[in-house]
C-alpha positions as CSV (number, residue, x, y, z in Angstrom):
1,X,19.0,38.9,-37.0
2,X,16.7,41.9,-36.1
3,X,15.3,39.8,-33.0
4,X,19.0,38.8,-32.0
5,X,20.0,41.9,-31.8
6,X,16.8,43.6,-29.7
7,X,17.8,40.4,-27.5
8,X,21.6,41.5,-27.0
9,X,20.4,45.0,-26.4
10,X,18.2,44.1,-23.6
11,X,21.0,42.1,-21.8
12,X,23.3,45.1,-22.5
13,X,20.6,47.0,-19.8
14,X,20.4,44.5,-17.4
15,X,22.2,47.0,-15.2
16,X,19.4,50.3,-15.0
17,X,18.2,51.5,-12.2
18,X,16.2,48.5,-10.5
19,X,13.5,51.4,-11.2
20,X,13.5,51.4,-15.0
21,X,13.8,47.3,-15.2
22,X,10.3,46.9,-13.5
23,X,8.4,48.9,-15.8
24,X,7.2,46.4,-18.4
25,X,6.4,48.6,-21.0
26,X,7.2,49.3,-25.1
27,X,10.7,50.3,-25.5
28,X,9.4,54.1,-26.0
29,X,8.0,54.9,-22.7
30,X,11.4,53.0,-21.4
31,X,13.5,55.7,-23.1
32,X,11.0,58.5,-21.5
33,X,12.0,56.7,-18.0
34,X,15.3,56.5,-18.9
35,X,15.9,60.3,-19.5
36,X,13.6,60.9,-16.9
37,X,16.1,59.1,-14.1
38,X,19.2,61.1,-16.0
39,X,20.7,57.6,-17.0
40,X,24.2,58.1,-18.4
41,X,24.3,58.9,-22.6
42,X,25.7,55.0,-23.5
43,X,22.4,53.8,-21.4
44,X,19.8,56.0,-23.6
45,X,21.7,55.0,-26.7
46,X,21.3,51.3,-26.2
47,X,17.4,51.7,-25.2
48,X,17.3,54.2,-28.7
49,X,18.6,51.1,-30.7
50,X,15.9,48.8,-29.0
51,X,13.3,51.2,-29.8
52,X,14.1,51.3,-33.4
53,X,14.6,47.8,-33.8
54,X,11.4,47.1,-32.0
55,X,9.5,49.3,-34.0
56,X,11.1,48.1,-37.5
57,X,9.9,44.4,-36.3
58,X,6.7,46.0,-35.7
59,X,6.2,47.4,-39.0
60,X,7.7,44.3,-41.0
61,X,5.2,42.2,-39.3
62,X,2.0,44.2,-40.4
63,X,3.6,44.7,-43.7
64,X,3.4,41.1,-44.3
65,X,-0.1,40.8,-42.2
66,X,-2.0,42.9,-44.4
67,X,0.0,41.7,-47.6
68,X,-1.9,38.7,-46.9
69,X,-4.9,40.0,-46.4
70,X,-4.3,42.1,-50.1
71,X,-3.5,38.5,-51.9
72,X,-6.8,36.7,-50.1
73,X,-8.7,39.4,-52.3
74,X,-8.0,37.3,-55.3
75,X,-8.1,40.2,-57.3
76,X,-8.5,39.3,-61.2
77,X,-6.7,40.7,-64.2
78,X,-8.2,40.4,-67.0
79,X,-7.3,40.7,-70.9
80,X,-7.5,44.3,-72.3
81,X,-6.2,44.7,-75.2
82,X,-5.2,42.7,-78.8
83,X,-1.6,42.5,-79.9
84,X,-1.9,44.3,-83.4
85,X,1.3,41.6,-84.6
86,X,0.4,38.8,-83.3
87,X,-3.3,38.8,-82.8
88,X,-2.9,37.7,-79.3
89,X,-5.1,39.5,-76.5
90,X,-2.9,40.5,-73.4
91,X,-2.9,42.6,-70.2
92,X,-1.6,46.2,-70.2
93,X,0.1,47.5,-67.5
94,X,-2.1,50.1,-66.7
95,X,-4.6,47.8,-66.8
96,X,-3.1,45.8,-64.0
97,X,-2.1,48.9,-61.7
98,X,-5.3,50.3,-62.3
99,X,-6.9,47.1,-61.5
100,X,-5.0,46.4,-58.6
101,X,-4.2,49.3,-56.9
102,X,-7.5,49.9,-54.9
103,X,-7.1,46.7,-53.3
104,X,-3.1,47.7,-52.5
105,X,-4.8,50.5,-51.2
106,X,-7.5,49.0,-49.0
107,X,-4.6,47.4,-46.9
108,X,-2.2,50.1,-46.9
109,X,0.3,49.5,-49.2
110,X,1.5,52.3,-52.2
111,X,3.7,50.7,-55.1
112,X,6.5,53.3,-57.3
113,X,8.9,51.9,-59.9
114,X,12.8,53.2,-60.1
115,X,14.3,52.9,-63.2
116,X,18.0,52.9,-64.1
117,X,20.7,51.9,-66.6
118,X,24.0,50.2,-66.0
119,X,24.7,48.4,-69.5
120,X,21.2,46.8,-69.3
121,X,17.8,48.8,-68.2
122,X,17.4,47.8,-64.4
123,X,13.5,48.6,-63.2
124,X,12.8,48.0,-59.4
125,X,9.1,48.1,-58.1
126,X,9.4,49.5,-54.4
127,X,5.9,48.5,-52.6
128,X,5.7,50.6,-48.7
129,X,3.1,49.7,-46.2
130,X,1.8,52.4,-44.3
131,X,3.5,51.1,-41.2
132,X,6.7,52.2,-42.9
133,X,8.2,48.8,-43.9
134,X,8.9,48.3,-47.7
135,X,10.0,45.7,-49.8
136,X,11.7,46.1,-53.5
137,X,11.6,43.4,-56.3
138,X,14.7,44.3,-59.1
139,X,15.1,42.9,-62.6
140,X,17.0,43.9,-65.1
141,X,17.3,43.3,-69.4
142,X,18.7,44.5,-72.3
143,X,16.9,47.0,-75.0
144,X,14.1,44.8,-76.8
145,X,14.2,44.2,-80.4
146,X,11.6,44.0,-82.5
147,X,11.9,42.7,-86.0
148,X,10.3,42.0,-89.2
149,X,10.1,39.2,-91.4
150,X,13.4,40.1,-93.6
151,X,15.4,40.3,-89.9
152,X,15.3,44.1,-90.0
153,X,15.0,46.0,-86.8
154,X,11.3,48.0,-86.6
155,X,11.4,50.2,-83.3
156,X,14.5,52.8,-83.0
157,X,16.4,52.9,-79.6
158,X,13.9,55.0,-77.5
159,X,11.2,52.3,-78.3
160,X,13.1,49.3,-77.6
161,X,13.8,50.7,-74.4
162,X,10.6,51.6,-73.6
163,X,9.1,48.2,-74.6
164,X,12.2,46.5,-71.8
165,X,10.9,49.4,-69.3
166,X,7.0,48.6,-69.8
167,X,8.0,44.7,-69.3
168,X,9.9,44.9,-66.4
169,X,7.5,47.5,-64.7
170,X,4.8,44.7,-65.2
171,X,6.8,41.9,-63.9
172,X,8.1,43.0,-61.0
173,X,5.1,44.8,-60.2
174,X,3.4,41.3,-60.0
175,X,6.3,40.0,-58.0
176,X,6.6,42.2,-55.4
177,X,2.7,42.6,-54.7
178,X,2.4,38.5,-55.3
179,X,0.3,38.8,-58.1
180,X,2.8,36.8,-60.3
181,X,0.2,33.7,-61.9
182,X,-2.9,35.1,-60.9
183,X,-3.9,36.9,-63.9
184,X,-5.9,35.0,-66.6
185,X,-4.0,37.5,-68.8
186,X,-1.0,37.6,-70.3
187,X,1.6,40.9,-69.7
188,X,2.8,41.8,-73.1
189,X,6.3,43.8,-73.1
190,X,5.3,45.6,-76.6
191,X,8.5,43.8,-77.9
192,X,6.9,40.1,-78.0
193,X,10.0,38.9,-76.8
194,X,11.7,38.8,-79.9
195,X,15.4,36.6,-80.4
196,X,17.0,33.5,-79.5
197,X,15.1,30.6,-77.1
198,X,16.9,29.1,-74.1
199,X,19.4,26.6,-74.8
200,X,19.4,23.1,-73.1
201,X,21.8,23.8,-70.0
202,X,19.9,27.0,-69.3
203,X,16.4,25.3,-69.4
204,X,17.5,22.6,-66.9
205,X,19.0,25.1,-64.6
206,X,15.7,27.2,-64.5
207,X,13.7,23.4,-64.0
208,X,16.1,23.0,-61.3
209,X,15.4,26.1,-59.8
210,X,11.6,25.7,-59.8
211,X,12.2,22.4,-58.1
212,X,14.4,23.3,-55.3
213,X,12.0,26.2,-54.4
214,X,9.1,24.6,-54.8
215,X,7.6,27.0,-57.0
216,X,4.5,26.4,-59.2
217,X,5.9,25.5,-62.8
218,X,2.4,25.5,-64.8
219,X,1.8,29.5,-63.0
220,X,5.3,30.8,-63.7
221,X,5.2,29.6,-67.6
222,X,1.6,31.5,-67.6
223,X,3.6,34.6,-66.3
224,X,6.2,34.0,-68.8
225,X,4.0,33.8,-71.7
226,X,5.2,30.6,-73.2
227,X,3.7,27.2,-73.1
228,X,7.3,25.1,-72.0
229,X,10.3,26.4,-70.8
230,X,11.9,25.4,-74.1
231,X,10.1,28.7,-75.6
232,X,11.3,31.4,-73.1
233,X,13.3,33.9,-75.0
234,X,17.2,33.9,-74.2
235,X,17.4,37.6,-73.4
236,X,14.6,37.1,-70.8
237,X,16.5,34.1,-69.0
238,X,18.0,36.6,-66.0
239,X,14.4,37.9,-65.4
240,X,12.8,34.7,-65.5
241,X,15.8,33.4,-62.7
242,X,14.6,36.4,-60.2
243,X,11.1,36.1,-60.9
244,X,11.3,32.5,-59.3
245,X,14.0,33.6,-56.3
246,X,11.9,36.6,-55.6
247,X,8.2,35.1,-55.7
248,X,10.3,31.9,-53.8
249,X,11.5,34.9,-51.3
250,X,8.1,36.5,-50.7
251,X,6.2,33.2,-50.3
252,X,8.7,32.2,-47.3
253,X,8.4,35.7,-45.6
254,X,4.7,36.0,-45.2
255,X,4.6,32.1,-44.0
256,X,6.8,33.4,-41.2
């Protein structure tokens, strides 16, 4: 859409001063020649809109470029830490930031998480490029729960929350940077996703899903923690959805 429109503003200026069309040049030094020739204020305006269009292309390309470049570094997360419940070792997230975030780094690219609540705790991870471009991965879940033998809660409100907020910050860290399935680790969300597994119609939807984009089952179940798609906790069935549209999403822009 961006490129249609830089298209339909250039054919809106087909009518400048024969002296302004024959100076192939970026669309800032033809807004310089424009004021220069005291073109009317409709004329600047439509150059102004190329230039910014022109320069937002610019930047989503190198965003993309050098997001390559970060995901050919094959950067490896590894297990840090033993879950005390389960005896399980697992990746903490400040294990994977720290981990990762020289290489983001190297190529330019800073990553922030906003975090808000709207009936379930949405987290996004916002990753900029230098160049100005960003892109934002969103998930959202309800409070984890985690509970003890006899079915009584163990972690008050402010923990549950915080074990959703640690889980989400992991996972769509890993999405948006394309990290998701790389790490020989597993992410735990301090709440072991506790509760119900997915039902029937909700496990072939998400194997439909992973067909029709193509994406890799065998990674995204390593992501997930679980060994089938039978074992994926109910309350993590929206998250698990995104994870595959936005991975799907980001795999499709950087092969442009």
């Amino acid at each position: 859409m961006e490129g249609q429109h830089a298209q339909e503003v250039m054919e809106r200026t087909t009518d400048l001063p024969e002296k302004v069309q024959s100076v192939n040049t970026s669309p800032a030094a033809m807004l310089q020649m424009a004021v220069a020739n005291d073109l009317d204020l409709d004329k600047v305006k439509q150059l102004m809109e190329l230039q910014f269009t022109w320069e937002a292309e610019q930047a989503r390309k190198e965003f993309f470029e050098n997001l390559a470049r970060f995901q050919e570094e094959c950067v490896q997360i590894t297990k840090d830490a033993v879950n005390s419940q389960f005896g399980n070792r697992y990746t903490t997230i400040g294990n994977l930031m720290t981990t990762a975030n020289p290489f983001l780094g190297k190529h330019g690219f800073s990553a922030r998480h906003e975090i808000d609540e709207n009936g379930e705790i949405v987290v996004s991870c916002v990753l900029t490029h230098r160049s100005g471009h960003s892109e934002k991965v969103t998930m959202s879940a309800p409070s984890d729960k985690l509970t003890s033998n006899t079915g009584n809660d163990v972690r008050n409100a402010i923990q549950a929350k915080k074990s959703t907020i640690t889980y989400l910050r992991a996972v769509t860290y890993e999405a948006v940077t394309g990290l998701a399935g790389t790490s020989d680790g597993s992410l735990d969300d301090d709440g072991n996703a506790a509760g119900k597994v997915l039902t029937g119609d909700k496990v072939k939807s998400l194997r439909n899903l992973i067909k029709s984009t193509g994406a890799n089952e065998a990674k995204f179940l390593k992501v997930m923690k679980v060994e089938k798609l039978e074992l994926i906790p109910d309350g993590k069935y929206k998250d698990a959805v995104n994870m595959i549209k936005e991975v799907e999403k980001r795999r499709k822009e950087a092969a442009k």
